[in-house]
Steps between C-alpha positions, in 0.01 A plus 500: 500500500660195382313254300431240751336735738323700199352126445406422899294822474318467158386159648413662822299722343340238262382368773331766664327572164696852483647611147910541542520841290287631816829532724721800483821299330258468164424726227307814463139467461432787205176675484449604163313858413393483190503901477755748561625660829329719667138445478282301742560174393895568582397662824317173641758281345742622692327557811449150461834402433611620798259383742524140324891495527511566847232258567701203308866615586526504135584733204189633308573734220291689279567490122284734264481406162226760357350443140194413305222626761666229754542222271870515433560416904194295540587244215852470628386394848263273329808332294724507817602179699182408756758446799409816712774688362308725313123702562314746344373801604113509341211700560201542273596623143791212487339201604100559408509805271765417273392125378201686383623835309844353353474320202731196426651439826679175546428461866172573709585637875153356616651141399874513500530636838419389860344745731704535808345774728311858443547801696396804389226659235489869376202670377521767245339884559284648289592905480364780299642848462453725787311746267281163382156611608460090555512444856393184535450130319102575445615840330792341311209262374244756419757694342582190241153460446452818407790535249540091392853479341586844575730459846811363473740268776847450505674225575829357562482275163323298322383170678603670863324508851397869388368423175322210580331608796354810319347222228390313787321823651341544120335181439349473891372902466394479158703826360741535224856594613784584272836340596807713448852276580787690612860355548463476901306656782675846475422625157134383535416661835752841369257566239205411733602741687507736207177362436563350182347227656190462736564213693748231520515151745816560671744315750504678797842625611578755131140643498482537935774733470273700224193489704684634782646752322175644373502395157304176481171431697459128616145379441501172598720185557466140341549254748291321774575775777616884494878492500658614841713782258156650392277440766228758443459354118230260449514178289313443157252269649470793804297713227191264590423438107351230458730431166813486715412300766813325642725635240844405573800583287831408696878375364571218756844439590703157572769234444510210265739214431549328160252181477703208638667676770479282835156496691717505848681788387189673373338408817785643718547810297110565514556518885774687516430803236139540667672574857727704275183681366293505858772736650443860589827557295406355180097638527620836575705487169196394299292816656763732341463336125113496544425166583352304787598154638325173311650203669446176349664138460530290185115424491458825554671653227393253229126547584552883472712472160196272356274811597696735363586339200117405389426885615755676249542220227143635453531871516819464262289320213180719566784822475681339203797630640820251400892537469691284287 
C-alpha cells in the first residue's frame, strides 16, 4: 500500500474511532504466557489466538516466556509499548497471587495492567489415596483433628494454587496441616499415590487421570459448582459444615494490556475475545483442562482481581509463605 492510501485509511479509521493496527496489513498482536508450553495457560492462549485472529483478519501469536512463578513474562508485558501490540495471558497466581508472595517486585500486575476480558476459572481437586480410609471432607476433617500436625499435603510449590488453598482450608476448619512443596504437580501426587502423602489440592487434568486409574480417590472439588469432568464429586462447601460455607478456591483466567493501552482498543478487544470465549469450540477446550467458562468485560475482571487479591494477600501473610 503506498503511503498516500496507507494515510486515506488511518484517517478513515480515525474517524470511525477504530485503532489502525486492527486491520490485517498491521502487526501481530502477541499474547504473552508467562509459563512454558504445554500447560493450561498455553492451551487457552492459543485457543484464543486463533479464534481472535480469525475474528480481526489479523496475526495473533503466542510467545511464552516462562520464569520466576510468572513474573519474568508478566513484567515484560507490563514494560511493553501500550499500543495493542502486546497482551498478557493472566490468571490468578500472576496478577493477584504474586504481588502478595514475591518480595521486591518492581511492578504490581493489579496496577500496571488493564483488565481486558476473563474467560475461564479452574478449581483445584482435593484427592486422597485410594487405600485412604478418608472418604469424604467431614472425615478428612475429623481425621486432622484427631492427629493436629500429623497429615501432610503436597503441593505444586510454595506460594501456588495447591498450597495456598490447603492453608486456606486450615485456618476456615481449624486443623493443623503440614505443607510439603514438590517441584510440580507430578512428583507431589506420585508420592501421594505412594502415600507418602495424604492429601494434596490438585489441578484437575494430572490427578483425573490418577483417579481414573484407581490410584487416587477424589473427595471433593473447590469451586462454586461440581466440575462437568467429575460430576459425581461434591464441592467443599457441599459437605454442609458450617465452617466451609461458600468456600471457593478457583484460578481465574483472562487477558490484560499494559496500563496506557487505548480504551477503544481495549473496548473492541473485550468484545471480540468474549465471542472468542462464548463458542462451543473454545468452551469445549476449557472442559478438557478442567475449567469452566467465566465470561467477563473490563469491569468485570477488575472487580474480580480486587476480590481475589484482598482474599490471598491475606492467606499469604497469615501462611507466611514468601519468595524472594
Amino acid at each position: 500500500m503506498d503511503c498516500a492510501r496507507r494515510g486515506l485509511l488511518l484517517g478513515l479509521l480515525a474517524a470511525a474511532g477504530l485503532p489502525a493496527h486492527a486491520q490485517p496489513d498491521a502487526r501481530p498482536v502477541r499474547i504473552v504466557v508467562p509459563f512454558a508450553a504445554g500447560g493450561g495457560n498455553d492451551v487457552f492462549a492459543r485457543q484464543m489466538a486463533k479464534g481472535l485472529g480469525e475474528l480481526r483478519k489479523q496475526g495473533v501469536i503466542v510467545d511464552n516466556k516462562p520464569g520466576a512463578g510468572g513474573n519474568l513474562g508478566t513484567e515484560q508485558v507490563v514494560r511493553s509499548t501500550p499500543d495493542g501490540s502486546t497482551l498478557l495471558l493472566g490468571h490468578t497466581g500472576t496478577v493477584s497471587i504474586n504481588p502478595a508472595l514475591y518480595k521486591g517486585l518492581k511492578f504490581d500486575a493489579r496496577k500496571d495492567l488493564l483488565p481486558v476480558a476473563m474467560f475461564a476459572s479452574s478449581a483445584l481437586v482435593l484427592v486422597v489415596p485410594a487405600a485412604s480410609k478418608i472418604r469424604t471432607v467431614a472425615d478428612l476433617i475429623a481425621e486432622a483433628k484427631a492427629r493436629p500436625g500429623l497429615l501432610d499435603y503436597a503441593s505444586s510449590g510454595s506460594g501456588t494454587g495447591g498450597h495456598l488453598t490447603g492453608e486456606l482450608f486450615a485456618e476456615r476448619t481449624g486443623t493443623r496441616i503440614n505443607h510439603i512443596p514438590y517441584k510440580g504437580t507430578n512428583p507431589g501426587l506420585t508420592d501421594l499415590a505412594g502415600g507418602q502423602v495424604q492429601m494434596m489440592f490438585s489441578v484437575v487434568p494430572p490427578a483425573l487421570a490418577l483417579v481414573k486409574g484407581g490410584r487416587l480417590r477424589a473427595i471433593a472439588v473447590t469451586g462454586a459448582r461440581r466440575l462437568p469432568s467429575l460430576p459425581e464429586v461434591p464441592t467443599v462447601a457441599d459437605s454442609g459444615l458450617s465452617e466451609l460455607a461458600g468456600f471457593e478456591s478457583t484460578l481465574t483466567y483472562g487477558v490484560l494490556a499494559p496500563r496506557g493501552t487505548p480504551d477503544a482498543f481495549v473496548k473492541e478487544l473485550s468484545a471480540q475475545m468474549l465471542q472468542v470465549a462464548g463458542s462451543a469450540e473454545f468452551q469445549s477446550r476449557l472442559g478438557v483442562e478442567g475449567a469452566v467458562p467465566l465470561l467477563g468485560g473490563p469491569a468485570e475482571y477488575a472487580a474480580l482481581i480486587a476480590k481475589e487479591s484482598a482474599l490471598w494477600a491475606g492467606i499469604v501473610k497469615a501462611s507466611g509463605a514468601t519468595v524472594e
